[in-house]
C-alpha positions as CSV (number, residue, x, y, z in Angstrom):
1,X,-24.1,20.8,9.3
2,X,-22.5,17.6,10.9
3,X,-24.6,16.2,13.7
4,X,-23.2,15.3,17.3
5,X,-24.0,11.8,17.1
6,X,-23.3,10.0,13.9
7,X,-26.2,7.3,13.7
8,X,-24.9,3.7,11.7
9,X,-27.3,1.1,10.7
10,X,-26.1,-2.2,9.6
11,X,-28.0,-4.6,7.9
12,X,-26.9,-8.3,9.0
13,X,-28.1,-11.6,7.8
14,X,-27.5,-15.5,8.6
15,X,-24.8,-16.9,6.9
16,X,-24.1,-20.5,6.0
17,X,-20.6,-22.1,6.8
18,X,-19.3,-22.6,2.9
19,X,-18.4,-26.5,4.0
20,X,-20.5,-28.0,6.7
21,X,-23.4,-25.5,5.8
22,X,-23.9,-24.9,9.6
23,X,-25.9,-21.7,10.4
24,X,-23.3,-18.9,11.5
25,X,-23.1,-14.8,11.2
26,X,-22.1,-13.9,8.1
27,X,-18.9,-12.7,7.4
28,X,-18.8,-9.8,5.3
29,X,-22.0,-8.8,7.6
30,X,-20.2,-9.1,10.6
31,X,-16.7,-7.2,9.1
32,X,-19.3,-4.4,8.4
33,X,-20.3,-4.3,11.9
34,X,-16.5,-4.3,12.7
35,X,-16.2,-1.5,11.0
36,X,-19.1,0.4,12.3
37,X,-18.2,-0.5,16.2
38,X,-14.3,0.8,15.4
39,X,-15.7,3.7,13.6
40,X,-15.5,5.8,16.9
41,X,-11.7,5.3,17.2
42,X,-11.0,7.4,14.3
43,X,-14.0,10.1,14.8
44,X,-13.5,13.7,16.7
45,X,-13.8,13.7,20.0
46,X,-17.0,16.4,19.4
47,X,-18.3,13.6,17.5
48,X,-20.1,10.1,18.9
49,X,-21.0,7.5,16.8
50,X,-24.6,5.0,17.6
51,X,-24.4,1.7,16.1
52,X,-27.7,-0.1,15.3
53,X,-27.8,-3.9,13.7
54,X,-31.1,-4.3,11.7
55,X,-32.2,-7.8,10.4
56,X,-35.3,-8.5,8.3
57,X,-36.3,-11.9,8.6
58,X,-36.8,-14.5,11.4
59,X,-36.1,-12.8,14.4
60,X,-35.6,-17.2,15.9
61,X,-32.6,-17.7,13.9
62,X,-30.0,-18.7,16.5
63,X,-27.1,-17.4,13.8
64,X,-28.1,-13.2,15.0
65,X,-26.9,-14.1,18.2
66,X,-23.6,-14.2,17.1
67,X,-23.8,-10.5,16.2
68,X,-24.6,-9.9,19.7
69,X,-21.9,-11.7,20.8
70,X,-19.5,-9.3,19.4
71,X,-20.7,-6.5,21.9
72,X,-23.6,-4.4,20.7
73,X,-26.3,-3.8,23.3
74,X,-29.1,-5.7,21.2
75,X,-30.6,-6.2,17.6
76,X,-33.8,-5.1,15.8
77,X,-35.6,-7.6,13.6
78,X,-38.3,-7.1,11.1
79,X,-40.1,-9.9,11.0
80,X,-41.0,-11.6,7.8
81,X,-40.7,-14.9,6.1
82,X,-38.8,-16.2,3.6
83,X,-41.2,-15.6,0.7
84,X,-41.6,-11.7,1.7
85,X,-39.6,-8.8,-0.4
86,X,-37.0,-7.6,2.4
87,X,-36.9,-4.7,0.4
88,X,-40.4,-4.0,1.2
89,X,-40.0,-3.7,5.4
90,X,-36.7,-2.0,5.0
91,X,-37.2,1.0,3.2
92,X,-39.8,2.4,5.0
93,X,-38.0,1.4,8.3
94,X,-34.7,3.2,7.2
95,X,-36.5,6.4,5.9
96,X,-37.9,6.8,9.3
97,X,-34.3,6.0,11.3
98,X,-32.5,8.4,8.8
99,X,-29.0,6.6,9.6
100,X,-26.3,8.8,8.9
101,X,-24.6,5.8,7.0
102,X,-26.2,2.3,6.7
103,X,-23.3,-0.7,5.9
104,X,-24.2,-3.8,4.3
105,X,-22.2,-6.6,3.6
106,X,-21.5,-7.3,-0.5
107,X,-23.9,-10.4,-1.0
108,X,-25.6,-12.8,1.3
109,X,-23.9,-16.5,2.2
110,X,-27.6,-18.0,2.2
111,X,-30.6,-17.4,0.5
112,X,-30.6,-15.6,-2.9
113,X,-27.4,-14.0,-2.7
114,X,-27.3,-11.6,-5.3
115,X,-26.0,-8.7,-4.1
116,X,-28.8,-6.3,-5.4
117,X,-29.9,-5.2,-2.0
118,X,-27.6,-2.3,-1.8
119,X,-28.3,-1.2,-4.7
120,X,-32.1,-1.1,-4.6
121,X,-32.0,0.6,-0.8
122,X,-29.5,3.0,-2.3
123,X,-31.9,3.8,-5.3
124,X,-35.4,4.4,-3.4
125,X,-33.5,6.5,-0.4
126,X,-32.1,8.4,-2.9
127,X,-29.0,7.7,-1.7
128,X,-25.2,7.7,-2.9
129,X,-24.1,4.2,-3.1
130,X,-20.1,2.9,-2.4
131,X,-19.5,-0.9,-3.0
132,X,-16.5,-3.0,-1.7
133,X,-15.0,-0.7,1.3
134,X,-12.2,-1.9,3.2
135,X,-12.1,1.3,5.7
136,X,-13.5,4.6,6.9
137,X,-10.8,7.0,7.6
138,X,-12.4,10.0,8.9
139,X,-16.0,12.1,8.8
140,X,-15.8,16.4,9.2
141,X,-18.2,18.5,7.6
142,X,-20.9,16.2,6.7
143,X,-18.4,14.1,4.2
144,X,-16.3,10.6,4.9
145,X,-13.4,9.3,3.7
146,X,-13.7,5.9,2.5
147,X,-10.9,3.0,1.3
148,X,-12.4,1.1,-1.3
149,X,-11.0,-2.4,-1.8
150,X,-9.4,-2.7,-5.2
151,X,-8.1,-6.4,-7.1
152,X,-4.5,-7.8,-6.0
153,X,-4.5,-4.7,-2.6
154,X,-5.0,-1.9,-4.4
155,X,-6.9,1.3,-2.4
156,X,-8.4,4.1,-3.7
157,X,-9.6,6.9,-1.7
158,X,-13.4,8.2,-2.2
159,X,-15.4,10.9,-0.6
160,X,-18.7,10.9,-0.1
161,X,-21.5,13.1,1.4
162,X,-23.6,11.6,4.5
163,X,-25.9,10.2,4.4
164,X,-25.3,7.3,2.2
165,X,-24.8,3.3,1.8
166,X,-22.0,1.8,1.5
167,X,-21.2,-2.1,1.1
168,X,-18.4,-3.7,2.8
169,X,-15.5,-5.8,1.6
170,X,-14.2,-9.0,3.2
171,X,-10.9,-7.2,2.8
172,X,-12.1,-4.6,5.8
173,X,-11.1,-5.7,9.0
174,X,-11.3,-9.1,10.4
175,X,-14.6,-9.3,13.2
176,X,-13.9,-9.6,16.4
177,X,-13.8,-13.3,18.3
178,X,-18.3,-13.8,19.8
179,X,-18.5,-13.9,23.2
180,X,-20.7,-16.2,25.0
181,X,-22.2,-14.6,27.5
182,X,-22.7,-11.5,25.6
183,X,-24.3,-13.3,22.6
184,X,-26.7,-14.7,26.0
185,X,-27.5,-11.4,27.6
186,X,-28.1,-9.9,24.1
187,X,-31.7,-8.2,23.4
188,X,-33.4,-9.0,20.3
189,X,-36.1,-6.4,19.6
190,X,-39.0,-8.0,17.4
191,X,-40.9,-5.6,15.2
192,X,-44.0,-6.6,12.9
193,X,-44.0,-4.2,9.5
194,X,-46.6,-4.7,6.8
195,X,-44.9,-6.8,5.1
196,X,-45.2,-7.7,0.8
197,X,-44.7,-11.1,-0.9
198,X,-41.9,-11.3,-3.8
199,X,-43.4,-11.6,-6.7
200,X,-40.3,-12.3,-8.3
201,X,-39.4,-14.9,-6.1
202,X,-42.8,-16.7,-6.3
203,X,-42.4,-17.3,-10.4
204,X,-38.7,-19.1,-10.0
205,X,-38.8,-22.8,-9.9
206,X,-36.0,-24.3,-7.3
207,X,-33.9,-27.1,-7.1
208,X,-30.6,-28.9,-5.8
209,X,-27.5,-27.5,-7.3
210,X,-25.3,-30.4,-8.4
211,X,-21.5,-30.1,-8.6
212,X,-20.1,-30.5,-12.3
213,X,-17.0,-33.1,-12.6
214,X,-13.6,-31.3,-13.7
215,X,-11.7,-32.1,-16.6
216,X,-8.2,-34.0,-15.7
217,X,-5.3,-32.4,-18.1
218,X,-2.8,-35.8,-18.7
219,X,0.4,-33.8,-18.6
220,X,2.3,-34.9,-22.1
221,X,5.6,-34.8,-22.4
222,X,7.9,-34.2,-25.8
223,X,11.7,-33.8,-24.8
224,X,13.5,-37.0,-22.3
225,X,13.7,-34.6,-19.9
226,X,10.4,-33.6,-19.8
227,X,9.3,-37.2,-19.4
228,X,11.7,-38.0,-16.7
229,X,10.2,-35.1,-15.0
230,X,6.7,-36.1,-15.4
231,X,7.9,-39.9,-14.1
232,X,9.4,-38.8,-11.0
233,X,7.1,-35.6,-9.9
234,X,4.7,-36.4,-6.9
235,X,0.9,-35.7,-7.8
236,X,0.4,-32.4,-6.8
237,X,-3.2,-31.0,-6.3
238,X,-5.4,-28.3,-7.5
239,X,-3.4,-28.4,-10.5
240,X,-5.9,-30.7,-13.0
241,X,-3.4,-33.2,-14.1
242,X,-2.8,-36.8,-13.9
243,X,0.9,-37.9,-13.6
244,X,1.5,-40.9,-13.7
245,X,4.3,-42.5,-11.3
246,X,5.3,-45.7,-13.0
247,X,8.8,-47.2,-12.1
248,X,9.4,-48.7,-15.8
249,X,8.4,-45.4,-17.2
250,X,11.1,-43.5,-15.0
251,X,14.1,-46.1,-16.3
252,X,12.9,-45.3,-19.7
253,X,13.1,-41.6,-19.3
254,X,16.1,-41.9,-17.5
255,X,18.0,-44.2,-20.5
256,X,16.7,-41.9,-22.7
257,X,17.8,-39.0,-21.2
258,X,21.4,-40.4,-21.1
259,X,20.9,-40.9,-24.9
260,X,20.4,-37.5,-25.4
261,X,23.0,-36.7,-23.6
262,X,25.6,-39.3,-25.6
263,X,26.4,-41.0,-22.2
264,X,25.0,-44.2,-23.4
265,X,23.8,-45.6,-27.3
266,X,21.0,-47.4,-27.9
């Protein structure tokens, strides 16, 4: 039996901007809250839809706001530290709720970003579990039609049984623009779960990742044509090669070339 109102938790975390490293909402978190808030546009009218944003962490990081800026009423935070098992707090939070479906994004932009979350929640609620979704078409008689984001666009079209988790693509739809004030007037509800340390966590050892250098292909070149080519072509990048752009080279190729062609002997 499908209820009247369709309850949607999403789990949202801070992200990391991938080039300045400033604090920010994460993206694939907020395109799952995208996709919960626009859920109701596609839903019966007999049906409603309640949207709740759950974080488990530090309920001070000035990043959540940016989830309230994009227009839900407010935010519930579990608080723990760094060092705690999010897992821990969220299971028994979630079992309680009993969301109809809860949304995650695919992997965290900060922290340990391994993507396993979904998984686990999915495993200890007992839940079905759909990674990478790009839309949810529709919801009648207890089951949803999901898009699932395929390589190079591809779709394909699931069905699955409420309740269950799902993980969302950064294929779905684009979050909408934070507004200021709303991300101001935002309430941020602060709840204090037993919490458990990860003991996982607590054996790894840390440190600074350190970007490799890339190998540099030197284009060669075996016909005159080819080297005239590789004389005169501008230095183009992302491509791993070094071409080099020497004048004396280019007459060469060019003289060459002509040879070849039995304009001019040597």
């Amino acid at each position: 039996m499908q209820p009247d109102t369709l309850n949607i938790a999403v789990l949202i975390s801070q992200g990391q901007h991938p080039v300045s490293g400033r604090a920010r909402r994460a993206h694939q978190d907020a395109c799952a809250l995208e996709l919960a808030m626009s859920l109701n546009e596609s839903l019966p009218q007999s049906l409603n839809s309640k949207v709740s944003a759950i974080h488990a962490g530090d309920p001070k990081q000035e990043a959540l706001r940016d989830y309230l800026g994009m227009g839900i009423d407010g935010l519930t935070v579990l608080n723990q530290t760094e060092e705690d098992d999010a897992l821990a707090v969220l299971t028994p939070y979630l079992s309680e709720q009993q969301p109809d479906i809860l949304l995650t994004g695919v992997r965290a932009e900060y922290g340990e970003g391994s993507g396993l979350l979904p998984y686990l929640l999915a495993e200890r609620l007992g839940w079905p579990l759909v990674t990478g979704i790009a839309v949810i078409e529709s919801i009648e008689n207890g089951e949803a039609s999901l898009l699932q984001a395929l390589p190079r666009g591809q779709r394909r079209r699931l069905r699955v049984k409420l309740p269950f988790v799902a993980s969302v693509e950064s294929a779905a739809a684009e979050p909408r623009q934070i507004a200021f004030a709303k991300a101001r007037r935002g309430n941020i509800v602060r709840l204090t779960p037993a919490t458990e340390a990860d003991q996982q966590r607590a054996e790894w050892t840390l440190s600074a990742a350190k970007s490799r250098p890339k190998r540099l292909k030197v284009s060669t070149a075996k016909t005159a044509a080819d080297r005239l080519k590789q004389a005169t072509a501008k230095a183009q990048g992302g491509k791993g090669q070094i071409i080099r752009n020497d004048p004396q080279a280019a007459a060469k190729a060019i003289f060459d070339l002509l040879v070849e062609e039995g304009v001019l002997r040597k």
